[in-house]
C-alpha positions, 0 to 999 in steps of 0.5 A: 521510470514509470511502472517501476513501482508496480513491478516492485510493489508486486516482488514485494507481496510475493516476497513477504507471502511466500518467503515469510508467510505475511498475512497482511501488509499495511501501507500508508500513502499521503492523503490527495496521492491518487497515483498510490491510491490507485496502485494499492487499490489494483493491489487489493489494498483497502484503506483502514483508516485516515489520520489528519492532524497538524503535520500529518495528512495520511491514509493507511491502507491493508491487504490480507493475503 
């Protein structure tokens, strides 16, 4: 069901900043996903880093909270 990934990305965030006082989260997504590209990027995330190699093709991402 769509936005069901938004609405969990963001319980997510407050879970991990309030209850465990995260500082940054890293995430990574397949290179080409441009649907979590751009609900990370709505989040605040910024991407790090792209590894491309035999069998992977992802990006990693990171919010500071």
């Amino acid at each position: 069901s769509r936005g069901k990934g938004k609405e969990f990305l963001q319980l997510l965030i407050c879970v991990l900043s309030n209850e465990y006082s995260a500082k940054v989260i890293t995430t990574t997504y397949v290179y080409g996903n441009t649907v979590a590209k751009n609900l990370y990027e709505k989040f605040g995330f910024i991407q790090t880093d792209v590894v491309n190699e035999n069998d992977i093709h992802e990006v990693n991402m990171k919010l500071f909270l």
